[in-house]
C-alpha positions in Angstrom: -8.6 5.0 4.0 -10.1 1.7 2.4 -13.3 2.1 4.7 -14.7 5.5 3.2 -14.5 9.0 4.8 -13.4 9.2 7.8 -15.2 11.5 11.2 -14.7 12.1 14.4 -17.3 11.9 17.4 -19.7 14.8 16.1 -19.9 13.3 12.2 -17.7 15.9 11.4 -14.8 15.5 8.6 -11.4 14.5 10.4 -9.4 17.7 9.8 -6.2 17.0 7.2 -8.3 13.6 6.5 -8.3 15.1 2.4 -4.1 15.6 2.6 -3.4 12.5 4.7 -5.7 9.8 2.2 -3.3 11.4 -0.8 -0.5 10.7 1.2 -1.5 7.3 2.4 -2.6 6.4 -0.9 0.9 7.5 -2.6 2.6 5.7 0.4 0.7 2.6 -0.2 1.2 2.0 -4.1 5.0 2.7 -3.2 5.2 -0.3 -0.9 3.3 -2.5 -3.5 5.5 -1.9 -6.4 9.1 -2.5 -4.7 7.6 -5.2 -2.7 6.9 -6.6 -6.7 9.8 -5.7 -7.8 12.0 -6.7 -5.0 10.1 -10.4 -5.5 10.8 -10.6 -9.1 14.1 -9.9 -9.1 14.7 -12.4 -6.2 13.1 -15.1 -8.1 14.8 -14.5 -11.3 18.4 -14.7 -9.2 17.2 -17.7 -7.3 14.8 -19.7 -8.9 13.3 -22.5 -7.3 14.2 -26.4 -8.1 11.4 -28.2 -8.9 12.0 -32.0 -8.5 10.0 -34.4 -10.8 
């Protein structure tokens, strides 16, 4: 998906390839925000203690 278009042996389009990069895509940015979320709100319940 990050590499370009994807094709199979004869250069030819992977079949789906069009449906599946939405998906992936969708799938992807889904993961990244509750992974940020999830990591704020951990931080903000247990901060760190910093120790002059």
């Amino acid at each position: 998906m990050l590499a370009g278009a994807q094709t199979d042996k004869g250069g030819r389009a992977l079949a789906g390839y069009d449906e599946d990069k939405k998906l992936a895509g969708i799938v992807t940015a889904a993961i990244f925000v509750t992974s940020a979320i999830s990591s704020g709100v951990a931080n903000t319940c247990n901060p760190r203690q910093v120790r002059a």
